[in-house]
DRENBA-468664 format. One record per residue (C-alpha): residue number from 1; y negated, x negated, z. Coordinates in steps of 0.1 Angstrom, whole numbers, plus 5000, padded with zeros to 4 digits. Layout:
@seq->NUM	c2->Y	c1->X	c3->Z
...
This chain:
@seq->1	c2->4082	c1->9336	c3->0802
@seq->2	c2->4116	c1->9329	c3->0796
@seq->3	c2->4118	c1->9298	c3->0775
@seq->4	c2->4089	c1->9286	c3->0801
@seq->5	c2->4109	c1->9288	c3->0829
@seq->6	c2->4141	c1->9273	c3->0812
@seq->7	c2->4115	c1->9244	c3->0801
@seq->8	c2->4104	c1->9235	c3->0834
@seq->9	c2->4141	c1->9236	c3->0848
@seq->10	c2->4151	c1->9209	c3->0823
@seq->11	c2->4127	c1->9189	c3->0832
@seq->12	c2->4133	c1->9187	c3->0860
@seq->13	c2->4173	c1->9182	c3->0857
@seq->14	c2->4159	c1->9152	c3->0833
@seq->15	c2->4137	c1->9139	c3->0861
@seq->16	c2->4157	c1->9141	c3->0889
@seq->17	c2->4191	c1->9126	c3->0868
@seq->18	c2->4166	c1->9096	c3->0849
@seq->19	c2->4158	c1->9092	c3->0889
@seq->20	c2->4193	c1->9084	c3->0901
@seq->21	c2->4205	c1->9068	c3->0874
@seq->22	c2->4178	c1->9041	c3->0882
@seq->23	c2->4189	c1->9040	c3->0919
@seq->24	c2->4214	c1->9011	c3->0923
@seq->25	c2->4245	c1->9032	c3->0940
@seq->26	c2->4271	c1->9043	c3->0919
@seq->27	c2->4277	c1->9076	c3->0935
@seq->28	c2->4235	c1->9081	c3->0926
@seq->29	c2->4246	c1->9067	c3->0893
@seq->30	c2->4273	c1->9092	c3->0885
@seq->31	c2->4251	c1->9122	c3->0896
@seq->32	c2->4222	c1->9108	c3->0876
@seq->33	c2->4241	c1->9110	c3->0842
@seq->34	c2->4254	c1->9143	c3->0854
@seq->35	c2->4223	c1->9159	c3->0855
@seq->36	c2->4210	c1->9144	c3->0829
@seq->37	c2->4237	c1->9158	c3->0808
@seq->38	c2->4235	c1->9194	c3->0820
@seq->39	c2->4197	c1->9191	c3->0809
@seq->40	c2->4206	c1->9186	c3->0772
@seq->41	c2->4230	c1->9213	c3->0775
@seq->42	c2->4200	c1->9232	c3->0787
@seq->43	c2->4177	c1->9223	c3->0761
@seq->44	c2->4205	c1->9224	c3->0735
@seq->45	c2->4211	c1->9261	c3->0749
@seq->46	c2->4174	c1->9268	c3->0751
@seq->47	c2->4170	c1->9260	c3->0713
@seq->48	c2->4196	c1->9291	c3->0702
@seq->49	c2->4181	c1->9327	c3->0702
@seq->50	c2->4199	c1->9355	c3->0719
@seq->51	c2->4200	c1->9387	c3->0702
@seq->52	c2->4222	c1->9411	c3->0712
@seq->53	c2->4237	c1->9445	c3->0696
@seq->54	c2->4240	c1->9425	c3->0660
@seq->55	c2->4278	c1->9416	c3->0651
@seq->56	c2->4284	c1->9379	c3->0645
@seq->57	c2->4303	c1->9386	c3->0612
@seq->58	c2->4291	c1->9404	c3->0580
@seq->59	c2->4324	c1->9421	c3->0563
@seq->60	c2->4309	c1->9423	c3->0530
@seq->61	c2->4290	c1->9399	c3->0517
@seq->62	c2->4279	c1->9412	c3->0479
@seq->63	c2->4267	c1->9449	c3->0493
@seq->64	c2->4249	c1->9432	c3->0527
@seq->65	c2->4212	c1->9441	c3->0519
@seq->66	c2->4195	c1->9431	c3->0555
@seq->67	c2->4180	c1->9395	c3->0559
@seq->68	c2->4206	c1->9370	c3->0573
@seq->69	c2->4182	c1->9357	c3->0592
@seq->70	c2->4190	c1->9383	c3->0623
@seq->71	c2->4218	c1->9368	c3->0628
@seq->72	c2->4222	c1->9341	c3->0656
@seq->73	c2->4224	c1->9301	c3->0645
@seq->74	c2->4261	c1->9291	c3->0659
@seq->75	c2->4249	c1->9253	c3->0661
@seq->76	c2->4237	c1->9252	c3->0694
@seq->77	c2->4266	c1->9264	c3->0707
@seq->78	c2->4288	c1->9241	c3->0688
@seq->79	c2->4264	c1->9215	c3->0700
@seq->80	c2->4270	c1->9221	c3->0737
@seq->81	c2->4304	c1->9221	c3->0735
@seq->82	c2->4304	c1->9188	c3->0721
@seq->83	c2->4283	c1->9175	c3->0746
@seq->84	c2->4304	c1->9189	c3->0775
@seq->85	c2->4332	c1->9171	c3->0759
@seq->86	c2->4313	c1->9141	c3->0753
@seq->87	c2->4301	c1->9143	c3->0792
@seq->88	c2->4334	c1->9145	c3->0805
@seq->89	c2->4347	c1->9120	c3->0786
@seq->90	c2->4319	c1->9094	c3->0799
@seq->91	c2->4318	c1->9107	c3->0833
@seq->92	c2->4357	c1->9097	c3->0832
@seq->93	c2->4351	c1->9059	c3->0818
@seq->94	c2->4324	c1->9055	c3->0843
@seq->95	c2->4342	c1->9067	c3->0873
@seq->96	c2->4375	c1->9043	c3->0860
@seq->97	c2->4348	c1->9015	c3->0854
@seq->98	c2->4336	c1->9015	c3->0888
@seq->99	c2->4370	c1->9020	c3->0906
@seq->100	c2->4379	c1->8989	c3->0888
@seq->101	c2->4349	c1->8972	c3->0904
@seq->102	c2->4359	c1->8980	c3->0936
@seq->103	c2->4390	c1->8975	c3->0933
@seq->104	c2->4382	c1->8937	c3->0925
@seq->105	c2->4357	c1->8932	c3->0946
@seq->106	c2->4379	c1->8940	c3->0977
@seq->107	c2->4407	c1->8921	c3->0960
@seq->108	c2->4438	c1->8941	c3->0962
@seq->109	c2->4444	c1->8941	c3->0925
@seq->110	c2->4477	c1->8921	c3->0915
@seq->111	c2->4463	c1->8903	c3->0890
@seq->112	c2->4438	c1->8882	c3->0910
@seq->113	c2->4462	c1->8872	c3->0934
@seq->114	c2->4487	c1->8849	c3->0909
@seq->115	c2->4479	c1->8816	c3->0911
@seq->116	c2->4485	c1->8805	c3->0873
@seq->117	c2->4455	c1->8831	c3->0869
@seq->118	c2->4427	c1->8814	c3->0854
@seq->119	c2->4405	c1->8843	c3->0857
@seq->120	c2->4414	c1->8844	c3->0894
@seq->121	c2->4381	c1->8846	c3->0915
@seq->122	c2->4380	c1->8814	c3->0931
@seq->123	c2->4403	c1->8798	c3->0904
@seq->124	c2->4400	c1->8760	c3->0901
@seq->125	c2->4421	c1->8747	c3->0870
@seq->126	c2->4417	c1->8720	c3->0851
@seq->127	c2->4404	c1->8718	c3->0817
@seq->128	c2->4427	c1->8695	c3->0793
@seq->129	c2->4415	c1->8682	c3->0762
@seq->130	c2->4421	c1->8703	c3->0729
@seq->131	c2->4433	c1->8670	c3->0713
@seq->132	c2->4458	c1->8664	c3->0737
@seq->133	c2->4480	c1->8695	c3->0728
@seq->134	c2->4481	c1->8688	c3->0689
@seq->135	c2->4495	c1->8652	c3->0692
@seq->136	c2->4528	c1->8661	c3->0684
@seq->137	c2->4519	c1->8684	c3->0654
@seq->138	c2->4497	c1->8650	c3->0641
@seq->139	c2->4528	c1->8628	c3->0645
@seq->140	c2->4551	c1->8651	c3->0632
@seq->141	c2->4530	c1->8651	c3->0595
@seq->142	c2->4526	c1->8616	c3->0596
@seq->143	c2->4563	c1->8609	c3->0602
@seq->144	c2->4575	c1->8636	c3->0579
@seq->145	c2->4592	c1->8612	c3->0547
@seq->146	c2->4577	c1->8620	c3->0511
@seq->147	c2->4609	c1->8635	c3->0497
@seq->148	c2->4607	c1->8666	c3->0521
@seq->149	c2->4572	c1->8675	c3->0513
@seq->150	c2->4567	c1->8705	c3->0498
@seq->151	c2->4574	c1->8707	c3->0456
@seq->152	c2->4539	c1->8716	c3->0450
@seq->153	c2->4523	c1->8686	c3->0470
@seq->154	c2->4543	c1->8664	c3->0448
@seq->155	c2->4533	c1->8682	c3->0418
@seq->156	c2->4498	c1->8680	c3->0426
@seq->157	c2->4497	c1->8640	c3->0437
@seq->158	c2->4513	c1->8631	c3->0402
């Protein structure tokens, strides 16, 4: 009864979060992934047995007759922690991401309001030739006199 209850509440989480995260506001966005994530952490949680009144910890190992296989798999719960990590960690980069946004789209960042900005919104520059800027390099080999070359270009012409 358990387990069916705790299956129909993560799907719903996972419903309801894949159903923001397809809405187009970033607020629906952010709640989206955040209950998509605490439905993992549900099924992750629902995959671990609970048994209680068994110590986690055998003290010796050689003289242990029981079956090990009363004892509760840590996993899961290393799993969820991880993935509580992991969500916060997105959930940060996503809410940085889309203050960054905003932050450009109303335009008080610093950066889009130099003028030598070539990424500026609105930015006309013009484009100069790649050829243009090497010129001097090219005339500065051509001129350079054979006796300053390098001693193995002379080595290798002979």
């Amino acid at each position: 009864m358990i387990g069916l209850v705790l299956a129909i509440l993560v799907a719903a989480l996972m419903g309801t979060g894949a159903y923001l995260v397809l809405q187009r506001s970033p607020i629906r966005l952010v709640l989206g992934l955040t209950l998509l994530t605490h439905g993992v952490n549900l099924l992750l949680f629902g995959t671990g047995a609970l048994r209680r009144g068994l110590p986690p910890v055998v003290l010796n190992k050689a003289t242990y007759e029981e079956e090990i296989g009363h004892f509760v798999d840590p996993l899961p719960q290393a799993l969820i922690l991880t993935a509580i990590v992991i969500s916060f960690g997105i959930m940060a980069f996503i809410i940085a991401l889309l203050n960054r946004r905003n932050s450009l789209e109303k335009g008080d960042d610093p950066c889009t309001e130099r003028t030598d900005d070539p990424f500026a919104l609105g930015a006309r520059h013009e484009l100069r030739r790649v050829d243009e800027d090497y010129e001097w390099l090219e005339d500065a080999i051509l001129s350079r006199p054979a006796a300053s070359a390098p001693s193995g270009a002379q080595e290798g012409a002979q």
